[in-house]
C-alpha positions in Angstrom: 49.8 48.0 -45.4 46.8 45.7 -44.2 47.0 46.3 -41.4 45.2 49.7 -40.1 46.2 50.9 -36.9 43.1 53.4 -37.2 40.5 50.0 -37.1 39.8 47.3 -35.2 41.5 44.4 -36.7 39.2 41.3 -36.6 40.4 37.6 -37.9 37.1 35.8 -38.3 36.0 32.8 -39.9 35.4 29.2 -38.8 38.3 26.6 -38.0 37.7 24.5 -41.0 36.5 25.9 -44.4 34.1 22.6 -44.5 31.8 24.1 -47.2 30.0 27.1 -48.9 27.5 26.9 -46.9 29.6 27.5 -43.6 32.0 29.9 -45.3 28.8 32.4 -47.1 27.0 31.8 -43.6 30.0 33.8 -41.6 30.8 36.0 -44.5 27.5 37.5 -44.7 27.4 38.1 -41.0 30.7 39.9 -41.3 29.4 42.0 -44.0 26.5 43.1 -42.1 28.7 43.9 -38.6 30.9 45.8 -40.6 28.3 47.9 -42.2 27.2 49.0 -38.5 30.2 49.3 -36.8 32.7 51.2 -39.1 35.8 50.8 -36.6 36.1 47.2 -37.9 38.5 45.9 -40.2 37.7 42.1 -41.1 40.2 39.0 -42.5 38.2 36.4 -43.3 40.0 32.8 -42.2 39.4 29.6 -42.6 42.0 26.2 -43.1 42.2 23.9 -45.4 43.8 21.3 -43.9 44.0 20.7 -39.7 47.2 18.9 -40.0 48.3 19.1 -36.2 45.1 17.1 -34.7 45.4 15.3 -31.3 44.0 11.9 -33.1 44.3 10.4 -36.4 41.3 10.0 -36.5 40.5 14.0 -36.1 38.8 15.0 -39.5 41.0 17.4 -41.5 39.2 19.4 -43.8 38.9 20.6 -47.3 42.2 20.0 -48.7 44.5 22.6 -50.6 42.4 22.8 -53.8 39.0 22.9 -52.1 40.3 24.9 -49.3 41.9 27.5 -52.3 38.7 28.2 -54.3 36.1 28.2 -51.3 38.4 31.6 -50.0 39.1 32.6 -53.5 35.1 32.6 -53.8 35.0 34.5 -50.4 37.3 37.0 -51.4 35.6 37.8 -54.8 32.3 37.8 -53.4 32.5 40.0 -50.4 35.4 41.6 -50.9 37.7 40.4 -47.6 41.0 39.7 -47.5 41.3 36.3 -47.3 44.0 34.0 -44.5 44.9 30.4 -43.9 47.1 28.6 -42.7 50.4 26.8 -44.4 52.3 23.8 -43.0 54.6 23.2 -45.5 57.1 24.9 -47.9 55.7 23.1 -50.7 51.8 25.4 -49.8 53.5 28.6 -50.3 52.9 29.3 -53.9 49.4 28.1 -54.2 48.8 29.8 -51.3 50.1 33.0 -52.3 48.2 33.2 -55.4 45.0 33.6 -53.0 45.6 34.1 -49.9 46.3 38.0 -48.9 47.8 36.9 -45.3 49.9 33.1 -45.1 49.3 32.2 -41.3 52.4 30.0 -40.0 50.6 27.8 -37.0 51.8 28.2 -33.4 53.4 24.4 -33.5 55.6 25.6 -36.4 56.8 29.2 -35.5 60.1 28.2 -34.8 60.8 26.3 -38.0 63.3 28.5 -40.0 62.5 27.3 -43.4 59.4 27.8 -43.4 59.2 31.2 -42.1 61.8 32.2 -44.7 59.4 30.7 -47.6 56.1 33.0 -46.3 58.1 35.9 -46.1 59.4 35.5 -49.6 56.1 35.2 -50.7 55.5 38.9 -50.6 52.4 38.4 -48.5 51.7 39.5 -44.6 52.5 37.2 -42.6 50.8 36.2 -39.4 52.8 33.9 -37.1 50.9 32.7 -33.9 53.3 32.6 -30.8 54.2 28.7 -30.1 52.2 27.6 -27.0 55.7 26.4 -26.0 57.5 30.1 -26.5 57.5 32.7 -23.9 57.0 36.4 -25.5 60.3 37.4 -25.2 61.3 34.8 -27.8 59.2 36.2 -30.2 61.7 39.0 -31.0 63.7 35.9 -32.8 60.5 34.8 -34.5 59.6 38.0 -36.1 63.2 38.2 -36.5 63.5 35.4 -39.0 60.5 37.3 -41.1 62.2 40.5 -41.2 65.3 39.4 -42.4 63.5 37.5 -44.8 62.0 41.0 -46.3 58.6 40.0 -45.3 56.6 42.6 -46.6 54.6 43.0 -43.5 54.3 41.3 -40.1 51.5 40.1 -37.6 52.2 38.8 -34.5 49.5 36.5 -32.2 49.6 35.1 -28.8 47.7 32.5 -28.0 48.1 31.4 -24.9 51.1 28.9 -23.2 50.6 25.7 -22.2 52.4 24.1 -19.3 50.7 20.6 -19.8 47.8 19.7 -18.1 45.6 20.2 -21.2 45.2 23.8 -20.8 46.7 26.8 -21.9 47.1 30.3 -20.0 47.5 33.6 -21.1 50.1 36.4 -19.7 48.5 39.5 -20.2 51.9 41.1 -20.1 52.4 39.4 -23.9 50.9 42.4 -25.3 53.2 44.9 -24.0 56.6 42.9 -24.6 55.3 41.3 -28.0 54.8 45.2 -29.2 58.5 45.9 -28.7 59.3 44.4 -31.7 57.5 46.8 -33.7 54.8 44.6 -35.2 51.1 44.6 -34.5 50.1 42.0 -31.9 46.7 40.4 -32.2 45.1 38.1 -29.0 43.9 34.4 -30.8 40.3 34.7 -28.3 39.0 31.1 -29.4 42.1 29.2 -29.3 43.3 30.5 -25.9 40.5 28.7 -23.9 41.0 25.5 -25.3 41.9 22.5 -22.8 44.0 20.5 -25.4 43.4 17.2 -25.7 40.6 16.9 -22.9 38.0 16.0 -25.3 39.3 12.3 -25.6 41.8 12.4 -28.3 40.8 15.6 -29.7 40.6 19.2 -28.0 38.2 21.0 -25.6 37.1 24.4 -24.8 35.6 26.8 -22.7 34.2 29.5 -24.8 32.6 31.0 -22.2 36.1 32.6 -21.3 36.5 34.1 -24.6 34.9 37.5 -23.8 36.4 38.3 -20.5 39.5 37.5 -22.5 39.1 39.2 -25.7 38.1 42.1 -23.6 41.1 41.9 -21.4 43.8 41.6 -24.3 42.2 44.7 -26.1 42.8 46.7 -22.9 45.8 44.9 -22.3 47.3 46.8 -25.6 46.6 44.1 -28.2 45.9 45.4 -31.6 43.7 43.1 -33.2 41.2 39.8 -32.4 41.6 36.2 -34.0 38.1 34.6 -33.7 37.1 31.6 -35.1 33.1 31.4 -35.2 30.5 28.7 -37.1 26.4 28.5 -37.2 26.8 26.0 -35.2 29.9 24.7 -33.3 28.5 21.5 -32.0 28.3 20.5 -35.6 31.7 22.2 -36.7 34.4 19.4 -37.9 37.1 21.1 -35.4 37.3 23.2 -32.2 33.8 23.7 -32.1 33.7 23.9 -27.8 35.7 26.9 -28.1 34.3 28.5 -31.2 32.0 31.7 -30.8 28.4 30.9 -32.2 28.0 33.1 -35.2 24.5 35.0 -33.7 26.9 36.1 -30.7 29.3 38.0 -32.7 28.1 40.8 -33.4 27.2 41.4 -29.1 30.8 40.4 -28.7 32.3 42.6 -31.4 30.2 45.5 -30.3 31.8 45.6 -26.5 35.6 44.7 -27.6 35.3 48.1 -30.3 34.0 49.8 -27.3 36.8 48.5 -24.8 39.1 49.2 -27.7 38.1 52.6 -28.3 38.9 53.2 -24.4 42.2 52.7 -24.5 43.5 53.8 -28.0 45.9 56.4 -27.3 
């Protein structure tokens, strides 16, 4: 398994692959964190494509092929396991061939076909909790991968939405999400965007994302999905609720010590 329930797990990377320069920048960063704190286990992330933004206009990345060699490069270079996200069927394979964890986004966790194809990939699978889906409905969702044969299975809440452009999150998630038997991991970045309040794209408060990260840990959850950049006011997506990169390590070091608290 990837997943070790001895570690920390940690999802880290930035929103967008946009380049090597971005991509080596957080890499190295998680290299050197991990070095000093040995209760971390690290995924590197990054998408290829951003295929749900509010606008058309909204910029959406590397591409597949782009997206495919810049965590192919990651992944031989600093030795993480590498995730991104697929939005359709046709991704799986190529995906696959690279990618150590398939991520199915929150918008698409209900759509059958599509679960069936990452699980038959042989790969973990993540699936992010639809911002529409309370966490008892998850049991349905992780169902679909299991009867799939999905090798193994991640499970991330993200907040819910009830309009309004924001999203809130049920602390209670952890607990119920964990009766299915899968690891449940908190989505830190993405839970304190305020979709759509940036004018036609989305807007954040990362100020939240400690208190919360912090809270979900001793809530139960098992693992942290953080998206981070050198600098989010230049990042191509989600950078008002992206962590800056030189606040990581600070932020890792009090979540391993909240989650260290409450291991059993």
């Amino acid at each position: 398994m990837l997943f070790d329930p001895k570690k920390l797990l940690v999802i880290a990377g930035p929103c967008s692959l946009e380049n090597e320069r971005v991509c080596r920048a957080v890499a190295e960063t998680l290299v050197k964190i991990g070095r000093a704190n040995r209760s971390l286990k690290f995924v590197f992330k990054g998408s290829f494509d951003k295929a749900n933004r509010t606008s058309l206009a909204g910029e959406r990345g590397t591409g597949i092929d782009a997206g495919l060699k810049l965590l192919a490069l990651i992944k031989r270079d600093y030795g993480f396991p590498v995730l991104t996200d697929v939005h359709e069927r046709e991704q799986m394979a190529a995906v696959a061939d690279v990618c150590d964890v398939v991520q199915i986004p929150a918008f698409l966790s209900r759509q059958t076909d599509l679960l069936l194809a990452a699980a038959a990939t042989g790969r973990v699978v993540n699936v992010k909790k639809g911002q529409f889906l309370s966490p008892q409905e998850m049991v349905y969702v992780t169902g679909k991968l299991r009867d799939g044969k999905a090798k193994e299975i991640w499970q991330t809440e993200r907040g819910t939405t009830f309009g309004y452009q924001n999203l809130v999150v049920d602390m209670r998630s952890f607990s119920i999400m964990a009766q299915n038997g899968y690891p449940t991991i908190f989505d830190a970045t993405h839970a304190v965007q305020l979709p759509g309040a940036g004018g036609g794209k989305s807007s954040g408060q990362r100020e939240f994302v400690p208190p919360l990260a912090k809270a979900a840990l001793a809530a139960g959850a098992d693992g942290l999905f953080l998206e981070t950049h050198p600098d989010p006011a230049k990042a191509i997506s989600d950078g008002p609720n992206m962590i800056a990169l030189k606040n990581l390590p600070e932020l890792l070091e009090t979540c391993v010590a909240v989650w260290t608290c409450v291991r059993p």
